[in-house]
N, C-alpha and C positions, 0 to 999 in steps of 0.2 A: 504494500500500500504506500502510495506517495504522498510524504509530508507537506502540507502549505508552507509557503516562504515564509518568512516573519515581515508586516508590513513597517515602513517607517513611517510614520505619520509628521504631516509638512507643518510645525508650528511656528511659530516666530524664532527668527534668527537668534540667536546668540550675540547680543551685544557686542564680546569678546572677540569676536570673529567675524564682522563683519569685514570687508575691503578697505582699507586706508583711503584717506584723504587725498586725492592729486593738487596736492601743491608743490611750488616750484621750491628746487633746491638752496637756499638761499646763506650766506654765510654771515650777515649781518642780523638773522634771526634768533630770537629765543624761545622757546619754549615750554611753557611752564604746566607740570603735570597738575590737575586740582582734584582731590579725594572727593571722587563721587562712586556709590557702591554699584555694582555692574553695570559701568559706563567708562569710556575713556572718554574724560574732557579735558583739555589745553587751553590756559591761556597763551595769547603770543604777544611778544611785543618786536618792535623793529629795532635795531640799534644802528640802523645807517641814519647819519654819514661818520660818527665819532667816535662811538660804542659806547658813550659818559652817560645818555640819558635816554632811556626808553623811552619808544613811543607806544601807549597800548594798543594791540587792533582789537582786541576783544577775542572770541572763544575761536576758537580752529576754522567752525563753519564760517563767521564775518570776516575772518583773515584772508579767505583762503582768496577771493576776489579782489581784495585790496593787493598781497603777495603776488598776485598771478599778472596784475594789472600792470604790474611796478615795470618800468620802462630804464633803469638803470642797470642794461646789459652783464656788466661787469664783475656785477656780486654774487652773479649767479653762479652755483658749482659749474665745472666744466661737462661734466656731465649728464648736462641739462641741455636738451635743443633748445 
């Protein structure tokens, strides 16, 4: 007699495992981890042009357009198109 498979049932993702963020690679960025319980949330701040005085963007998601937007070629890792 043949066994039934065991089904997986489709619930909500795992927090934890979701896909990362596409933001660009940037060297004048910070990132700051913030204690939230199963969730990964960042604040970010900028520290171009100086590195003396952050600028905040806010949480990863409002970064991530302002980061991506940023037209100052040069800061970016190199391996970033």
């Amino acid at each position: 007699m043949a066994m039934p498979l065991p089904v997986e049932t489709v619930g909500s993702p795992d927090p934890l495992r979701l896909a990362p963020h596409r933001i660009k690679r940037c060297t004048f960025r910070r990132m700051i981890k913030v204690d939230a319980r199963n969730e990964r949330v960042y604040e970010v701040e900028c520290l171009y042009p100086d590195r003396k005085v952050p600028i905040p963007l806010g949480d990863l998601d409002s970064a991530t357009p302002i980061c991506n937007s940023c037209v100052a070629s040069h800061i970016f890792r190199p391996d970033e198109d």
